[in-house]
N, CA and C of each residue as an Amber inpcrd file, in Angstrom:
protein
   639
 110.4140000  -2.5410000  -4.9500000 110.6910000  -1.7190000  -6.1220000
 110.6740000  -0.2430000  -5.7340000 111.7710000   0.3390000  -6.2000000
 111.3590000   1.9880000  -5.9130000 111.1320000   2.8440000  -7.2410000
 110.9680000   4.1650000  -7.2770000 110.5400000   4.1470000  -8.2580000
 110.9500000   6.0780000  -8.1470000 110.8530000   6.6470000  -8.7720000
 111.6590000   8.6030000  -9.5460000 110.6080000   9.0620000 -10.6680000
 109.6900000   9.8430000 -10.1460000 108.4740000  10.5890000 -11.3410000
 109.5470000  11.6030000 -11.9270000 109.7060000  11.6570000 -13.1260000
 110.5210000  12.9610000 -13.9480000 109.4210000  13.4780000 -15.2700000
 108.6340000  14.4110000 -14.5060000 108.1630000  15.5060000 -15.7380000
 108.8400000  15.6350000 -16.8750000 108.3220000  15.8550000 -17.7720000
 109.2790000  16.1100000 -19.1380000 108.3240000  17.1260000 -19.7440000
 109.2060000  17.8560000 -20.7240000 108.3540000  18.3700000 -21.9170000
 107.1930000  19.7250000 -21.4020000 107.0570000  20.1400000 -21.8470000
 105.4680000  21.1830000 -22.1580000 104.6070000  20.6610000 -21.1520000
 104.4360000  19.6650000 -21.8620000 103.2420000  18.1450000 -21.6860000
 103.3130000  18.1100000 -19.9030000 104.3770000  18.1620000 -19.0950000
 104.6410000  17.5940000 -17.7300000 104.2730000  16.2430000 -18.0560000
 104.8860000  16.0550000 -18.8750000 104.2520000  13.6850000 -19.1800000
 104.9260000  13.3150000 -17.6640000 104.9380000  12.4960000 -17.0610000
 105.2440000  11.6590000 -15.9290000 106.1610000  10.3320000 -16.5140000
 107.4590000  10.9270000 -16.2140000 108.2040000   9.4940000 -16.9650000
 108.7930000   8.9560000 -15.8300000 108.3830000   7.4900000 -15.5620000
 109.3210000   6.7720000 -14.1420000 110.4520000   6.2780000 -14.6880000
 111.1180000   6.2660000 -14.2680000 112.3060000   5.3790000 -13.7030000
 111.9810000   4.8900000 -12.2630000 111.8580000   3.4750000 -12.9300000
 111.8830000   2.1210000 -11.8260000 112.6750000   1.3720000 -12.0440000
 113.1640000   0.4720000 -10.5420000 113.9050000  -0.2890000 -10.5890000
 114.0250000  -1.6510000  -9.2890000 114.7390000  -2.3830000  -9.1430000
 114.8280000  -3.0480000  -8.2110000 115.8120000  -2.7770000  -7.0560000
 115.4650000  -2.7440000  -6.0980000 116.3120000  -2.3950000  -5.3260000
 117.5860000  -3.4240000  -4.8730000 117.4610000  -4.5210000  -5.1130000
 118.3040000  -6.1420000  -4.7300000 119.2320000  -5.5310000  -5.6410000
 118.8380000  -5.6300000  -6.9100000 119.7660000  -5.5870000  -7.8940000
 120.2760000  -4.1160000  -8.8900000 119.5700000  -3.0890000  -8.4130000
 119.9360000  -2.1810000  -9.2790000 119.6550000  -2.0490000 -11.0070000
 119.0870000  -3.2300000 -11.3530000 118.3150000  -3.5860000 -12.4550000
 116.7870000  -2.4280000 -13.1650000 116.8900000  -1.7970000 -13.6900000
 115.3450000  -1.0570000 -14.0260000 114.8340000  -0.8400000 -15.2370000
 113.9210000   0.0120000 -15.2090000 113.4570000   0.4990000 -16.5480000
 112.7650000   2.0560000 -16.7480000 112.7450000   2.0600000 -17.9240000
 111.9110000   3.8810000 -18.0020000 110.7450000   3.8170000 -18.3930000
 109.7430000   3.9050000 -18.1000000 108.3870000   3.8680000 -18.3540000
 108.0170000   5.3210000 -19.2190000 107.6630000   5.7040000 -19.9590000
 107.0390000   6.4530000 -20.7190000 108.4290000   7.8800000 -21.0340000
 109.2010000   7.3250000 -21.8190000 109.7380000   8.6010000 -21.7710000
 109.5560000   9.2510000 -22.3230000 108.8830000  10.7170000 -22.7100000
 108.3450000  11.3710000 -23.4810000 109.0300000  12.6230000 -23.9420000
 109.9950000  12.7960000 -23.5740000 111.0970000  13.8660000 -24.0160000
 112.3280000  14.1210000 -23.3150000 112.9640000  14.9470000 -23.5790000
 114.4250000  15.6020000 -22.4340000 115.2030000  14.1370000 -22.3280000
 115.7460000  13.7510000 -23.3690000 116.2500000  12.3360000 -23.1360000
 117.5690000  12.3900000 -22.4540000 118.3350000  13.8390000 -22.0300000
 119.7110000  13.8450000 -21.6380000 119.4080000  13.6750000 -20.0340000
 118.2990000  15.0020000 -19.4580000 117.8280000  14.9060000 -18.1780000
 117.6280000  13.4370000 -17.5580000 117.0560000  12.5350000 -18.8990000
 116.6900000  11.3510000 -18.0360000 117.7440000  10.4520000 -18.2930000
 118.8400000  10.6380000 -19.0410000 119.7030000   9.9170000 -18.8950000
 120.2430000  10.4510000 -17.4150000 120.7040000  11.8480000 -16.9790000
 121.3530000  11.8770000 -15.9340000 120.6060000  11.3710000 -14.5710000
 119.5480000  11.4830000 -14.6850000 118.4170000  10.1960000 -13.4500000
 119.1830000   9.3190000 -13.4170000 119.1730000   8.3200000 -14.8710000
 119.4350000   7.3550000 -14.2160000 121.0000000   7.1410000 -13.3630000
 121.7510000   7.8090000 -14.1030000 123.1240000   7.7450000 -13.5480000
 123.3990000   8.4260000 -12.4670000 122.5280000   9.2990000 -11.8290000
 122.4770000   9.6530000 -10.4440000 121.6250000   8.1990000  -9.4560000
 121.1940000   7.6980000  -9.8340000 120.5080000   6.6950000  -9.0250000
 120.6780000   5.6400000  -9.0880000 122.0320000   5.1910000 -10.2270000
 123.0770000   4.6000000 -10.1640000 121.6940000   3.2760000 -10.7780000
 121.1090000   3.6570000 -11.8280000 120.3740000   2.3810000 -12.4230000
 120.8230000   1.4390000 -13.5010000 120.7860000   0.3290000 -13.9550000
 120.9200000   0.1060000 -14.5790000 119.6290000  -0.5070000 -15.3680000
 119.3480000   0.6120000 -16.8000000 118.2470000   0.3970000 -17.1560000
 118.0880000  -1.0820000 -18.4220000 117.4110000  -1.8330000 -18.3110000
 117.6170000  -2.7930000 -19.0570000 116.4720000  -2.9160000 -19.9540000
 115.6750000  -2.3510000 -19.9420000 114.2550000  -1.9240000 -21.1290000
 113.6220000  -0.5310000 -20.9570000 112.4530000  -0.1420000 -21.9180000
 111.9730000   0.9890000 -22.1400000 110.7570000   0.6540000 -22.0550000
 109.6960000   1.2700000 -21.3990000 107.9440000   0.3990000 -21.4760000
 107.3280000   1.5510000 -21.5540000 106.1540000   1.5660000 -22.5920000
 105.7790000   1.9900000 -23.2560000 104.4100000   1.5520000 -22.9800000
 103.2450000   2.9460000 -22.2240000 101.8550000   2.4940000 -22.4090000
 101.0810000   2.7540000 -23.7170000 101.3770000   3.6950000 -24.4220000
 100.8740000   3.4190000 -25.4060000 101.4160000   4.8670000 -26.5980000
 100.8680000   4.9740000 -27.6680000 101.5410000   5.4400000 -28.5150000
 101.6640000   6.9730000 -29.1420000 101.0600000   7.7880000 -27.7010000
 100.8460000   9.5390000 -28.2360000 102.6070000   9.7800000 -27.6330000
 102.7870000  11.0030000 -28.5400000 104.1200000  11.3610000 -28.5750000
 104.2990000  12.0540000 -27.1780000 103.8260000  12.0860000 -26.6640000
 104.3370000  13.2410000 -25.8620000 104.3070000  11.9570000 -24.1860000
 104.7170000  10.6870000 -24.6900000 105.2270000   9.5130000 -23.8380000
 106.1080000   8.7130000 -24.6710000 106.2840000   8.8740000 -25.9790000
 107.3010000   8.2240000 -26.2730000 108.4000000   9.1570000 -27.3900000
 107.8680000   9.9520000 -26.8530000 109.1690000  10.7340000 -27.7750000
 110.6010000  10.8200000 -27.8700000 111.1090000  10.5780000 -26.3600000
 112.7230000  10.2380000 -26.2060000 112.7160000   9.1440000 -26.2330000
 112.1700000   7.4470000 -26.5660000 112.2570000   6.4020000 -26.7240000
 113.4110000   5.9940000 -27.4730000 113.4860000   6.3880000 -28.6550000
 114.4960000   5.9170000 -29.7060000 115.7920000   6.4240000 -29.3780000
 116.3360000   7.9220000 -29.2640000 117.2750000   8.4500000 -28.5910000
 118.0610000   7.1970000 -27.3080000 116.4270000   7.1160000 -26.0180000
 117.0720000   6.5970000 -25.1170000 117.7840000   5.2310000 -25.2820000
 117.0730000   4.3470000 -26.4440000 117.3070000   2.9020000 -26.7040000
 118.6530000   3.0600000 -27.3150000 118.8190000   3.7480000 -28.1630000
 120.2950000   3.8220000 -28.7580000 121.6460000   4.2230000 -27.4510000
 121.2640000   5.1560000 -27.1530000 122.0210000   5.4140000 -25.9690000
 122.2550000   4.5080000 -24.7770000 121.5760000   3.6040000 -24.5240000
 121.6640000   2.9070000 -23.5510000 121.9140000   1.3860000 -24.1460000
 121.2840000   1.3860000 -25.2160000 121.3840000  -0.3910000 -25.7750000
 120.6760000  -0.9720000 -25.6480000 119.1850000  -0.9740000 -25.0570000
 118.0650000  -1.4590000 -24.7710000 116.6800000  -1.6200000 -25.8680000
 116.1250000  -2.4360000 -25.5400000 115.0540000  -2.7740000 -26.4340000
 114.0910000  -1.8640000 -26.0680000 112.6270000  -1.1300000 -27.0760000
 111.6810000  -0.5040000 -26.7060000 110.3040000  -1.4850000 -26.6230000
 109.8080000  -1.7690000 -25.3230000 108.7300000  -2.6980000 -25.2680000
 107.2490000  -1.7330000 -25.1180000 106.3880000  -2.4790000 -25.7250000
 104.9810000  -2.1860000 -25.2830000 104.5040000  -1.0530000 -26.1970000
 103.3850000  -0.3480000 -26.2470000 102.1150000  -1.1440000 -25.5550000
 101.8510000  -2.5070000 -27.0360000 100.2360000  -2.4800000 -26.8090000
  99.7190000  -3.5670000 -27.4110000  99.9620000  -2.9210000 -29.5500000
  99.7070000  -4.1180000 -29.8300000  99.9430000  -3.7350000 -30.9430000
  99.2290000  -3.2760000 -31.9840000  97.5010000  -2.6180000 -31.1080000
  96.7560000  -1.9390000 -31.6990000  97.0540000  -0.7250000 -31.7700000
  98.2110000  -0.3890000 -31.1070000  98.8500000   1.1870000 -31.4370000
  99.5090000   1.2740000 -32.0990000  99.8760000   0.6910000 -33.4280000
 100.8820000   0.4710000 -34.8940000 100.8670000   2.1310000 -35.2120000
  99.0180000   2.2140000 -35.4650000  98.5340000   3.4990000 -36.2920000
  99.5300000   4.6930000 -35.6540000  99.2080000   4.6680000 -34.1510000
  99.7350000   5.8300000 -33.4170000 101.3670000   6.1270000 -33.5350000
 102.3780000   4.8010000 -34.1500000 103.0570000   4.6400000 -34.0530000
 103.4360000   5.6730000 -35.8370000 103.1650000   5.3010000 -36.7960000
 102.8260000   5.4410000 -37.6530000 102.7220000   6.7190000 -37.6820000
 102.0070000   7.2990000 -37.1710000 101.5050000   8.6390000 -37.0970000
 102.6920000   9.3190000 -36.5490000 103.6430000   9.7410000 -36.0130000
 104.0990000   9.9800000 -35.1920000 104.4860000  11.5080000 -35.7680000
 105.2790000  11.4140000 -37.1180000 105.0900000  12.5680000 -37.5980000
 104.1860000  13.7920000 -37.8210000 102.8840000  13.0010000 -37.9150000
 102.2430000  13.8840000 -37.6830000 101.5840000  14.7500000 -36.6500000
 101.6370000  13.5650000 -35.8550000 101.1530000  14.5980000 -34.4880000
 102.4870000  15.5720000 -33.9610000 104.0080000  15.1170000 -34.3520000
 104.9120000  16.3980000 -33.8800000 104.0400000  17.7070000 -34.6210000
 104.1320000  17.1550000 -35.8160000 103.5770000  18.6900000 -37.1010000
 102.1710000  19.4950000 -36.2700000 101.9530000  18.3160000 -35.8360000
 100.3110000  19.1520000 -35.0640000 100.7360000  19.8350000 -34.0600000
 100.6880000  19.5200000 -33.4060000 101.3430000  20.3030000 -31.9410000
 102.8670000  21.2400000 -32.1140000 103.1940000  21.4150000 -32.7770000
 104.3190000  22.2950000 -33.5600000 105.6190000  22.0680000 -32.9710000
 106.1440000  21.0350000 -32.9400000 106.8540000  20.1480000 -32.2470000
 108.2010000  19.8470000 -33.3470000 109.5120000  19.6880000 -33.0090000
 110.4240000  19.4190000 -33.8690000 109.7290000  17.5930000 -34.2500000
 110.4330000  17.6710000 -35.8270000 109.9610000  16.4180000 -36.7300000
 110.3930000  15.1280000 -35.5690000 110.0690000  14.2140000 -35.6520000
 109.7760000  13.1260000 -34.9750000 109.4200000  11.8310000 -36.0310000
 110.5750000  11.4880000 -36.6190000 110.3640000   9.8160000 -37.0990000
 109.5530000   9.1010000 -36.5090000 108.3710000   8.4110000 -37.5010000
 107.8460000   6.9470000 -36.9640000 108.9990000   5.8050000 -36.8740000
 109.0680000   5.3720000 -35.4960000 109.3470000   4.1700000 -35.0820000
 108.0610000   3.2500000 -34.5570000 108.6960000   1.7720000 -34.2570000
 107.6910000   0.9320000 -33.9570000 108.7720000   0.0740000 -32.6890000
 108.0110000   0.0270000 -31.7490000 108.3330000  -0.7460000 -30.3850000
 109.5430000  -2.3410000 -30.8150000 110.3250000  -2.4420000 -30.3390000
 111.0420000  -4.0900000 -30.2700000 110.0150000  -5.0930000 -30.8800000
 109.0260000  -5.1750000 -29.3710000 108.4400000  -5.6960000 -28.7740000
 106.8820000  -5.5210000 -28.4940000 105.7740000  -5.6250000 -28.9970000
 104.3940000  -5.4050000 -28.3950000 104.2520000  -6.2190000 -27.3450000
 103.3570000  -5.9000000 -26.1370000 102.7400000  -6.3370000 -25.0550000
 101.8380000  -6.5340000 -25.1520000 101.1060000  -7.5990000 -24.5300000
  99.4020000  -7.6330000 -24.0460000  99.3040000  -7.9080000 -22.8020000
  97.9750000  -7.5740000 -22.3530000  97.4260000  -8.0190000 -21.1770000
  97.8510000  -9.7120000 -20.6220000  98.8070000  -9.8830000 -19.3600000
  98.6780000 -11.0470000 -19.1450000 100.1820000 -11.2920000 -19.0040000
 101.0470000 -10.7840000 -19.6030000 102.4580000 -10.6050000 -19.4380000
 103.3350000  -9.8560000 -18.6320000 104.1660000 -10.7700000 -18.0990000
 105.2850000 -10.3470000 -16.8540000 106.5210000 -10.0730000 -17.2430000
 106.5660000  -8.4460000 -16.8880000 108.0870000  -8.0510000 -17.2920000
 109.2680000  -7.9060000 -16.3790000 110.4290000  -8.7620000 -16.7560000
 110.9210000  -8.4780000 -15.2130000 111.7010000  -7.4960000 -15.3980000
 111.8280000  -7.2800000 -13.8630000 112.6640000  -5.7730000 -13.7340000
 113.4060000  -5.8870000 -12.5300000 114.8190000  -6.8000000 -12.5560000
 116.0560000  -7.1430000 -11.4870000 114.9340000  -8.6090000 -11.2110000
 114.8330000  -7.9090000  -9.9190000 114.1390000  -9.4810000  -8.8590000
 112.9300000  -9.1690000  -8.7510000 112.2690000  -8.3230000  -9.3580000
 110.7530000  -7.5780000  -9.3450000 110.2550000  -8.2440000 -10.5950000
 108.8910000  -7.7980000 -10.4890000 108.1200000  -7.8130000 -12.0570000
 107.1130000  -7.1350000 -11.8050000 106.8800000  -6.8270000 -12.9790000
 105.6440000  -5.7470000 -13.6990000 104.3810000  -6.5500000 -14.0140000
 103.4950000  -6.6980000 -13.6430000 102.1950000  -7.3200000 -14.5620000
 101.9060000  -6.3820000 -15.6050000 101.4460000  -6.7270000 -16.9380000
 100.7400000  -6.1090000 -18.0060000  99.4150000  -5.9620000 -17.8320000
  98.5210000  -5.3420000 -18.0980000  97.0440000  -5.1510000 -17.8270000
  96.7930000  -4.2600000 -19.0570000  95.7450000  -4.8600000 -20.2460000
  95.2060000  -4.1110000 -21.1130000  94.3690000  -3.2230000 -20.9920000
  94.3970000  -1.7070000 -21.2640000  93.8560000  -1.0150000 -20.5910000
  93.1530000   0.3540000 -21.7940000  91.9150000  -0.6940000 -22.8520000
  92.0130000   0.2260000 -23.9440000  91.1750000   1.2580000 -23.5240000
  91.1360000   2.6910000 -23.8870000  90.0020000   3.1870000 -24.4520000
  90.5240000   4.6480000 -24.3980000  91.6810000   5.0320000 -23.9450000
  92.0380000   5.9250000 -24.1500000  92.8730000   6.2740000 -25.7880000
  93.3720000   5.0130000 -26.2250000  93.7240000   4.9190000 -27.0680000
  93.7830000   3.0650000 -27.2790000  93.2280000   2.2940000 -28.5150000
  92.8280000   1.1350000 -28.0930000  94.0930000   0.0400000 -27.5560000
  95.2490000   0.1650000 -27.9170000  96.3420000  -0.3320000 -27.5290000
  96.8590000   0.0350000 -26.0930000  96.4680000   0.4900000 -25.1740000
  96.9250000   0.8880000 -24.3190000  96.8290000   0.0010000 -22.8190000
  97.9420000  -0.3300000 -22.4300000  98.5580000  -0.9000000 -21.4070000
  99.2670000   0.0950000 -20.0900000  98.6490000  -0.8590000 -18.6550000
  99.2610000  -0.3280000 -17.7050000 100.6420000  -1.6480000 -16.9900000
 101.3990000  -0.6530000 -15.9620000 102.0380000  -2.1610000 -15.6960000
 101.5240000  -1.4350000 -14.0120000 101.7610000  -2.9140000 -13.3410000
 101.5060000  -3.1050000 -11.8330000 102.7960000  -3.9870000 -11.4970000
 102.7740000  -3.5630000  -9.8840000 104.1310000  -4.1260000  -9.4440000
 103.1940000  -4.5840000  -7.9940000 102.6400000  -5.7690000  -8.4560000
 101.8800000  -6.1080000  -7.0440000 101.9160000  -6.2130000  -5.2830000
 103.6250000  -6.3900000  -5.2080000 104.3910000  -6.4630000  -3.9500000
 104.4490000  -4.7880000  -3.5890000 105.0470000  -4.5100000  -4.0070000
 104.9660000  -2.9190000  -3.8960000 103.6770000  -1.9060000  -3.8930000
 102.5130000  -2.5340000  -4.1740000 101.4560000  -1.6900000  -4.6440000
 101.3290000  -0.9670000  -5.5550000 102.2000000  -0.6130000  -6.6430000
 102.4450000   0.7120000  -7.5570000 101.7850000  -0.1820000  -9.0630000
 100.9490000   1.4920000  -9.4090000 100.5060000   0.7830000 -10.9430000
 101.1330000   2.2210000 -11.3640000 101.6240000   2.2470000 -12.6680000
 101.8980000   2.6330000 -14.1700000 100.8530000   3.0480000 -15.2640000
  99.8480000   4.1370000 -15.1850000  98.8190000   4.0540000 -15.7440000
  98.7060000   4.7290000 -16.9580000  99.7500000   5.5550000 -17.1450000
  99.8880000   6.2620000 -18.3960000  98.5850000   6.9590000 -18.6790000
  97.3270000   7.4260000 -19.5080000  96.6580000   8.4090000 -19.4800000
  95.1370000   7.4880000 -19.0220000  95.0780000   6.6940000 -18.7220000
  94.0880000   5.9860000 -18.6000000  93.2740000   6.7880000 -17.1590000
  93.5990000   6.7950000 -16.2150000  93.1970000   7.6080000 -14.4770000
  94.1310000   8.7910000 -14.1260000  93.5790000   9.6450000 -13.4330000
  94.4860000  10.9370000 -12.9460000  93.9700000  11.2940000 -11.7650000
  94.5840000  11.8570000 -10.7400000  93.9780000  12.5550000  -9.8630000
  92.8710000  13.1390000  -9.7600000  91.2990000  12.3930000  -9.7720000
  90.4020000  13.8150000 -10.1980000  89.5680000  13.3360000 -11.5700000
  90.5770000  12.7370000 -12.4730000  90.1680000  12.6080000 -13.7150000
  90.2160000  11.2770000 -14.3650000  90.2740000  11.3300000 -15.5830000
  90.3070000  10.4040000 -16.2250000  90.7440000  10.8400000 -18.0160000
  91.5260000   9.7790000 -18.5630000  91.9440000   9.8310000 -20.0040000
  90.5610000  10.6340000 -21.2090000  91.3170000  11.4030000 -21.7230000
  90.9090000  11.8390000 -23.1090000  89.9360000  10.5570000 -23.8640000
  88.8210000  10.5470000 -24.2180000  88.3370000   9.5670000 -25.3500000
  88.2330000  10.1740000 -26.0640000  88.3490000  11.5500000 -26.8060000
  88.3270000  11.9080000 -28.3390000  88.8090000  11.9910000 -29.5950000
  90.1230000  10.7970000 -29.3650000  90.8210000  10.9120000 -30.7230000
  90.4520000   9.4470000 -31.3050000  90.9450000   9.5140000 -32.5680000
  90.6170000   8.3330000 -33.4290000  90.7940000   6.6730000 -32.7580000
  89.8300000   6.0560000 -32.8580000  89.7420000   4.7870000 -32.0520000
  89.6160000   4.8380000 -30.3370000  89.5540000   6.1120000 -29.8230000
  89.0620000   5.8760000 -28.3890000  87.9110000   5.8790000 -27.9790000
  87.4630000   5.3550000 -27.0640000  86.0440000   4.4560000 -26.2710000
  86.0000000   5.1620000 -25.0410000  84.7900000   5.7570000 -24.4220000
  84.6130000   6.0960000 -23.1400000  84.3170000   4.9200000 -22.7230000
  83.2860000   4.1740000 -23.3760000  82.6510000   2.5040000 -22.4270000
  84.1450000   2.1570000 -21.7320000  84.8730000   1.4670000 -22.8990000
  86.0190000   0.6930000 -22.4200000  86.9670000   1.6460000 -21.9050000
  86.8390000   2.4400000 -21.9140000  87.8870000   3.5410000 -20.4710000
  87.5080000   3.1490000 -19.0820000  85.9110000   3.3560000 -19.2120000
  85.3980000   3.1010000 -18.0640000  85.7810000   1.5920000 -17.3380000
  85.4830000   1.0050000 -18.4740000  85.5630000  -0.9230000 -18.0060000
  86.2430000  -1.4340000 -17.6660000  87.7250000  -0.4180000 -18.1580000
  88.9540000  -0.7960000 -18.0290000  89.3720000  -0.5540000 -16.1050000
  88.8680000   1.0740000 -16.3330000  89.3190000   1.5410000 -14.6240000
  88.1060000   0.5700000 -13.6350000  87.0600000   0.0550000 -13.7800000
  86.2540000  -0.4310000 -12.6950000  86.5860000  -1.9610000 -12.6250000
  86.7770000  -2.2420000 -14.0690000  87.0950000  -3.8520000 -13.8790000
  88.5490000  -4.3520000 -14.2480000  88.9330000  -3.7020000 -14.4760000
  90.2540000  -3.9110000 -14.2590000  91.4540000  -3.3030000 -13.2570000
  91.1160000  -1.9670000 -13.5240000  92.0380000  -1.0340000 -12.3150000
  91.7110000  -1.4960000 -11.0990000  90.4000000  -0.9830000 -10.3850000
  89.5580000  -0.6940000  -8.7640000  90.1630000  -2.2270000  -8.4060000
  89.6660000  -3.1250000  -9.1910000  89.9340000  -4.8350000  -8.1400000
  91.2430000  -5.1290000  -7.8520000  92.6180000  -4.1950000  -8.2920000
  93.6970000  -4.5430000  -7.7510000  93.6630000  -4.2180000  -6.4140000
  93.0970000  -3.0360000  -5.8260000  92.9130000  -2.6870000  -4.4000000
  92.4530000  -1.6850000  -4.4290000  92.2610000  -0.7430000  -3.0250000
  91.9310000   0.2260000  -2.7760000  93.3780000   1.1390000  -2.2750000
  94.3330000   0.0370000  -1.7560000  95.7900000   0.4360000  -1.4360000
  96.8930000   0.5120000  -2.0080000  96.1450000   0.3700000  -3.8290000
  97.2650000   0.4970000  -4.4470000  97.6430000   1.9230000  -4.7690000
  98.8090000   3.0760000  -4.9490000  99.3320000   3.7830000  -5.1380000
  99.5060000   3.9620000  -6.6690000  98.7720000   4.3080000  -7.6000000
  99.0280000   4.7660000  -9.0710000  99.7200000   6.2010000  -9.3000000
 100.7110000   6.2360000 -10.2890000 101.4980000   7.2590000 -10.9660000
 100.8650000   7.3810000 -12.0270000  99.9540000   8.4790000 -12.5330000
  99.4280000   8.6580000 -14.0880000 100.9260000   9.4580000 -14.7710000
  99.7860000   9.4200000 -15.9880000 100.9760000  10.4520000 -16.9590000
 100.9980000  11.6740000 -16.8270000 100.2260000  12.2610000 -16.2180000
 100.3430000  13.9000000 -15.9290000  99.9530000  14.1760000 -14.4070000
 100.4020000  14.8960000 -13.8650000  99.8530000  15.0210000 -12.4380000
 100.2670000  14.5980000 -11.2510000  99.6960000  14.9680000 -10.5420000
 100.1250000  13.9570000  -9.0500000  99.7400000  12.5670000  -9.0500000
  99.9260000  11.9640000  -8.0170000  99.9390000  10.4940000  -7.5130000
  98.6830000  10.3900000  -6.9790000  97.8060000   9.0740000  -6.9770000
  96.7480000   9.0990000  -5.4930000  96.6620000   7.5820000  -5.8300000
  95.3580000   7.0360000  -5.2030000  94.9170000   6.0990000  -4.5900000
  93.7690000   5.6090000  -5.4140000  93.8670000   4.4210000  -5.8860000
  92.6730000   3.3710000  -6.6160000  91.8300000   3.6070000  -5.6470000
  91.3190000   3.3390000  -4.2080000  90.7220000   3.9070000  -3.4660000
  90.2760000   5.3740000  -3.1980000  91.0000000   6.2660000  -3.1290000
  90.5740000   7.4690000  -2.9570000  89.5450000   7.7390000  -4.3680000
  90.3910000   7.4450000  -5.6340000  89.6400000   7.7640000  -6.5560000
  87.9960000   6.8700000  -7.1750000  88.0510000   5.9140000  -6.7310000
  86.6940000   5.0460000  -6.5450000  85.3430000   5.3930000  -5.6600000
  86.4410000   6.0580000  -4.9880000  85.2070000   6.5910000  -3.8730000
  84.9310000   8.2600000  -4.6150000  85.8570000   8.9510000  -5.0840000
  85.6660000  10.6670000  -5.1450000  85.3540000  10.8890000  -6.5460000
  86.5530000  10.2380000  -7.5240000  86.7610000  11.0230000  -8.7300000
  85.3160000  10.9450000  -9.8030000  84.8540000  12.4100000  -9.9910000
  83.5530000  13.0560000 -10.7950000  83.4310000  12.4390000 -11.8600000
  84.6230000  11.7770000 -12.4450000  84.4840000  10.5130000 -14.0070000
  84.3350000   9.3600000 -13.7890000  84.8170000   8.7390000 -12.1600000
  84.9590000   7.3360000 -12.5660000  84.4740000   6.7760000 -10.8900000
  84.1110000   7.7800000 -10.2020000  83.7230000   6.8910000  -8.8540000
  83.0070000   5.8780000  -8.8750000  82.5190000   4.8870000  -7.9940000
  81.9740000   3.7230000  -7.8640000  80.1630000   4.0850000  -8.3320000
  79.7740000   5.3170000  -7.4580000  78.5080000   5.5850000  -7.6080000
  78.3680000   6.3900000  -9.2870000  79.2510000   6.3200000  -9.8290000
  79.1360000   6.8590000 -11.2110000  78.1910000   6.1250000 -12.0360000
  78.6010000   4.2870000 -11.8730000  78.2320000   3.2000000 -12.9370000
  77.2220000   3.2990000 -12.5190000
C-alpha cells in the first residue's frame, strides 16, 4: 500500500490518500477541507478513489467529505456510530471556530472495531479507538505497517480529552492496549503533525510512554 499526507485547512489536519499499488484502487482518509486540492492528488497519482474513511466526527477531518463523495461518487464510511452527536453538531462547531456554515451530514456507513475495509488488493483493519472522542476509529494496513490514527497519538503527544464524551482512561487503554501490541515497527500518520513510530513513542512520548502506566 502506498500512501500521500495532504495538510489541509488552518487545522494542518493530515488527510491520506491511500491506495493499492496492484490495482490503483484507494481511498481518502480524513478529509478535512480544500476538497479541489485533494481532488487534484488524486488525479495526479492517477487514483482511483473508491470510499471516504472517516476516524471520527470533529470538523476539521471531515469537512470536505460530502463535497468529495458527490464529486467522485463514493460512499462516506466510518467512524463508529457513537459519533452521530458530533455528526449532528456539525454546524455548530463551524459557528464556533468561525468557519463558513457546514451542514450536518451522517456517514453511508458506520464502522466498528473488527472490520476489514478493502482497498484494491489491500485492506484496512478497523480498531476502536475511543476516548478522544467516544466513536473514534483507527485503520491499520498490517502488511505495510501503516496505522491511520486520526487524533488519538501524535508525535510527542497525544489526543485532546476535553470535549463532551471524551475519556483520558480510555485514550490511554486504547494507545497501550490496543495501539503499542500492533508493534514497535509500525509507522503511524496522526491527524496533525509528523509521522513516527508505535515504538519510538512507547518508549519517549511524556503522555503515553510505557513507564507512564
Amino acid at each position: 500500500m502506498r500512501y500521500r499526507t495532504l495538510p489541509v485547512t488552518a487545522f494542518q489536519q493530515n488527510c491520506s490518500l491511500v491506495w493499492c499499488e496492484q490495482s490503483g484502487r484507494g481511498a481518502l482518509i480524513d478529509p478535512g477541507g480544500e476538497p479541489d486540492r485533494l481532488l487534484w492528488a488524486v488525479e495526479q497519482e492517477g487514483v482511483t478513489v473508491e470510499r471516504i474513511l472517516l476516524t471520527h466526527g470533529h470538523l476539521d477531518h471531515v469537512g470536505a467529505a460530502p463535497s468529495l463523495a458527490r464529486a467522485l461518487g463514493v460512499p462516506v464510511e466510518g467512524p463508529s456510530q457513537r459519533e452521530e452527536e458530533w455528526f449532528a453538531a456539525l454546524p455548530r462547531q463551524a459557528q464556533y471556530f468561525g468557519l463558513p456554515h457546514l451542514d450536518a451530514f451522517f456517514p453511508d456507513r458506520w464502522l466498528e472495531g473488527g472490520e476489514q475495509i478493502a482497498i484494491g488488493e489491500s485492506s484496512l483493519e478497523v480498531i476502536a479507538t475511543p476516548g478522544h472522542t467516544p466513536g473514534h476509529i483507527v485503520f491499520f494496513e498490517p502488511t505495510a505497517r501503516l496505522l491511520f490514527v486520526g487524533d488519538v497519538l501524535f508525535a510527542g503527544s497525544i489526543g485532546r480529552t476535553d470535549f463532551p464524551g471524551s475519556s483520558q482512561r480510555d485514550l490511554l487503554d486504547a494507545i497501550h492496549h490496543r495501539l503499542y501490541p500492533l508493534g514497535d515497527d509500525v509507522t503511524f500518520i496522526p491527524g496533525h503533525g509528523p509521522n513516527s513510530t508505535l515504538g519510538h513513542e512507547r518508549r519517549t512520548n511524556p503522555f503515553a510512554a510505557e513507564h507512564q502506566r
